[in-house]
Structures are given as structure tokens and as C-alpha cells.
N, C-alpha and C positions, 0 to 999 in steps of 0.2 A: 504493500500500500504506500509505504514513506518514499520507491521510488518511482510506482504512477506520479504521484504527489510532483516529486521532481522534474521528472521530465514535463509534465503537464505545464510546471511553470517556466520551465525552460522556452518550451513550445512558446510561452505566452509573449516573453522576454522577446523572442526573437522577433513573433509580431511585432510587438510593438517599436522596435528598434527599426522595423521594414518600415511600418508605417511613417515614425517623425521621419526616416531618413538620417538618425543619429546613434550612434553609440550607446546604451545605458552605463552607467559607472558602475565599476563591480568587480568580481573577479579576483585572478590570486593578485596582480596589483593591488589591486583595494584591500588582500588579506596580510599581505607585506607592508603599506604603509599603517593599516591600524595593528597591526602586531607590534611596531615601533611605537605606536603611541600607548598603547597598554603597556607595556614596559614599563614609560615614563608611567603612568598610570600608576604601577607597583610600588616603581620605585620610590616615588611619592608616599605611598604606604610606611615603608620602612625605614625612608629618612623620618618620616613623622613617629614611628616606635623608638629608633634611635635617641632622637630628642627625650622623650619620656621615660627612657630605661638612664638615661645619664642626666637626668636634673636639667635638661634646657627649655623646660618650658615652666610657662608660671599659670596662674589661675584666667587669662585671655582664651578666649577661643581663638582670635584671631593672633594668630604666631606665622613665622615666615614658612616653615614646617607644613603646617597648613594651607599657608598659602600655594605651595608647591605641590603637595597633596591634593589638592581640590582645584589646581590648574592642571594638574596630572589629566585629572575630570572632565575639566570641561574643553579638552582637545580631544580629547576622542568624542566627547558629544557635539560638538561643531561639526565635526565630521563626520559621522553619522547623519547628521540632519542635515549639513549642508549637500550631502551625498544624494540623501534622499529630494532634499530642495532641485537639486539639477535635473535626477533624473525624471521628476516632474513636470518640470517645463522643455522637457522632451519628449511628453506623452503617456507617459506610466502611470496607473494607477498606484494611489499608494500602497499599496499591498505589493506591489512591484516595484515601487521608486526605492523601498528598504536590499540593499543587497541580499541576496540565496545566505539565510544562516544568521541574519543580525540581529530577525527580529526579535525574539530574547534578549538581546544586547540594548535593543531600545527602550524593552520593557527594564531591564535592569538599569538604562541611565535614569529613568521616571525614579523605581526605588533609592537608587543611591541621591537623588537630587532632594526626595521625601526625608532621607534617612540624612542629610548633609542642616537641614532644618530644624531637623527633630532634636542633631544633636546639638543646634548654637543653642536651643533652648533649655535641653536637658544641661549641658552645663552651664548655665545663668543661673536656671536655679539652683544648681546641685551643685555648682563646682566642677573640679578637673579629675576623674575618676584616675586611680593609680594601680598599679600590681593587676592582680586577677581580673580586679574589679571594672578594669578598662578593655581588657579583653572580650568580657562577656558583658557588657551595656546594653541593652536594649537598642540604643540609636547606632551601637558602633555592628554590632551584629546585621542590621539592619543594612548598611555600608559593605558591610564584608559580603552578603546575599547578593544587592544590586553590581559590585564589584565581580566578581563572580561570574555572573550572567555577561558581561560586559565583556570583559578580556576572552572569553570563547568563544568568541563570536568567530576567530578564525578558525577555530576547531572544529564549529558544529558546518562553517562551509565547505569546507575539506572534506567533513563525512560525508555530507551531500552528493557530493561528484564523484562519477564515478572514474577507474584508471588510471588516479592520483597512485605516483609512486615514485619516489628519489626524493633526493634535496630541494630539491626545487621546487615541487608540487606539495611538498610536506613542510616545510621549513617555519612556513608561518602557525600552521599546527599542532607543530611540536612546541615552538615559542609561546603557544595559547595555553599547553597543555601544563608546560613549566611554570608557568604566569599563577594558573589556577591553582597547581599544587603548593607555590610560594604563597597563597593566602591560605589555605587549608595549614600549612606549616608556623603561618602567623600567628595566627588565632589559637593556635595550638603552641604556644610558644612556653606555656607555662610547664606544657608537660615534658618539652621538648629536651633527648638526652646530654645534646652539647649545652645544653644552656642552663637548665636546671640540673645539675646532676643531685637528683635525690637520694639514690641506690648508692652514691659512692658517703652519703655523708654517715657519721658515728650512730651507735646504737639510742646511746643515750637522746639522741636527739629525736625520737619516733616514740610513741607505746608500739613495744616489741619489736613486729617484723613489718609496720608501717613501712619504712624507709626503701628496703630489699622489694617488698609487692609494689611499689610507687613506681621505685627504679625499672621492676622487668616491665611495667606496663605501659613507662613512656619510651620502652625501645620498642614496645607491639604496636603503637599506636602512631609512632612514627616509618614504622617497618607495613604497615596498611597502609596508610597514605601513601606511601611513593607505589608499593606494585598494585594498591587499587589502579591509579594512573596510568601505568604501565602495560598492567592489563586489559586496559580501555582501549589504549593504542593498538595493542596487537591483536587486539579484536578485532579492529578493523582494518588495519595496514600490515605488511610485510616491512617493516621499520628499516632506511636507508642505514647505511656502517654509522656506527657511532651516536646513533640519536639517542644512545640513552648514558651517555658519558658525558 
């Protein structure tokens, strides 16, 4: 069914491109330039944890961290909509002006723009949530879903097509897939073995064998998160040399 789906709107795409007599924007181009921008996107992410795990930010919502983090955002939604904007007034409905695979990505820039709202509110009133407690917020959880949706945009158009295979066809998929698993690793970062090592610390510091179960269970829960991923891939691809190094 998902690729009658496909092709059907393949079909439609090509209409319509006969019809204006133009181009629709789309394609692995458009999955190589927003792959770059999800990146930034992340990386925005983690210079903004960075700040917060070493004391550089204060009680403002508004920090430079932020500001980078949330411009991360809104270059990939300019581009999406402005993607979509063109391929509009080239004749496309909008169900077809969104590129094969984004539209998730659109609905996830709505959430994170919702979830970007929620949180200058939540901390006005609340303050600047620290430790655990910034991780799992309400409004940053919210951030972390619409993000999510966002950055795979390259991945779910890759599945889409079919006889994708090498570097070149995969590149921006594999970058989507890494992207995704960098916020699954985020968010996750309390349990996380290089960062928290719980399992190596003394007895005395747990009742009993707290410490030891903490420790094997954030090497399982980080040892799922990468070959969930992983697994995902080779479901569906025959993986180019090296893509998972």
C-alpha cells in the first residue's frame, strides 16, 4: 500500500511539473541541503546542554545558546516552507508543494514552535530547570518530539524511493538517522555510561546493589538505542562500506 501511495504521488508530481512547465523542488538535493541544516539544528541542541552542564547560563530564557539553538530552528523551517512556498506558485497543491517525506517534518516544526512557547513560559514562571529535571520538562520533551520529527525528514524520503543504494543516495539518511539517534542519546544523557558512570562509583554511595543495576542498565539502554537505529537501517538498505563507523 505505502508504495501504490508512492508512486501515485510520484505520478502526480510529474503532472504537475508537465503542467506549470517547471521543476518542483525536492529530491536528494533538497535531502543534502536540509541534512546540513538539521545538523546545525542539533548542534544547537548540544551547544545549548553544554552551557547548562558547565554553569553558563543564568535564570534568562533568552541566552546566546538559545539563541543558536532556536536559529538552529528556524533555518530549517524557512526552508521547508519556503520550499513549499515555490513549489506553489509553480502549480502544486499543497499536499505536493511539501517534498516526498517532510510532511512529519512540518508537523514536527508546528510542535517544536508550540513546545519553543511553552517553554519561555514555563520558565518565567518556574525558572531555569537543572540536572534530571531539564531533561525530562514537559516543554523540553515537547522540543525533543517536534525535533525528532524534523531532522528525519531525510530518512523517511530515502525510505520512500525506491533503488537508493551507495553514498550518495544514502548519505543524507544516514546523517538523518545519526541526527535522530544524537537526540534519543540526549535526552538520555543522565543514564548515559560515558557521562554518568554510576556502576563505577563506591558501594557506600547506593543502598546495596543500587549502583552495579544502574550501571549494567545504562550500558543496555544505550547499547538499544544505537542497534534499534541500526537495525532500522538494514531493514531497509544494504548499508554503503563504512556507514556505521
Amino acid at each position: 500500500m505505502g508504495v501504490l501511495t508512492n508512486d501515485t504521488q510520484s505520478m502526480e508530481r510529474q503532472q504537475v511539473q508537465a503542467k506549470a512547465g517547471a521543476r518542483l523542488v525536492g529530491g536528494l538535493s533538497f535531502d543534502y541541503a536540509f541534512a546540513v541544516l538539521a545538523a546545525i539544528f542539533v548542534g544547537g541542541l548540544f551547544l545549548d546542554g553544554w552551557a547548562h552542564n558547565h554553569g553558563r547560563v543564568d535564570d534568562s530564557f533568552f541566552t546566546p545558546w538559545h539563541a543558536f539553538f532556536y536559529g538552529g530552528f528556524g533555518l530549517t523551517a524557512i526552508f521547508l516552507l519556503g520550499t513549499a512556498g515555490i513549489n506553489r506558485t509553480r502549480g502544486a497543491a499543497w499536499r505536493l508543494a511539501i517534498p516526498a517525506g517532510y510532511g512529519l517534518a512540518l508537523a514536527g516544526s508546528a510542535i517544536f514552535a508550540a513546545g519553543g512557547v511553552g517553554d519561555l513560559v514555563w520558565h518565567t514562571l518556574f525558572g531555569i530547570e537543572e540536572d534530571f529535571e531539564a531533561l525530562v520538562s514537559p516543554t523540553h520533551l515537547m522540543l525533543g518530539v517536534g525535533m525528532a520529527l524534523v531532522v528525519t525528514g531525510p530518512l523517511r524520503a530515502a525510505w520512500r524511493r525506491s533503488g537508493s543504494r551507495g553514498w550518495r543516495d544514502l548519505a543524507p539518511a544516514l546523517v538523518s538517522a545519526t541526527l535522530l539517534l544524537s537526540i534519543f542519546t540526549f535526552f538520555m544523557m543522565f543514564s548515559h555510561p560515558l557521562m554518568s558512570i554510576i556502576g563505577g562509583r563506591m558501594h557506600g554511595e547506593f543502598n546495596q546493589e543500587t549502583g552495579q543495576v544502574a550501571g549494567v542498565l545504562s550500558l543496555m539502554i544505550d547499547a538499544a538505542l544505537l542497534t534499534g537505529v541500526v537495525f532500522l537501517l538494514l531493514r531497509r538498505w544494504t548499508l554503503p562500506p563504512g556507514a556505521l563507523t
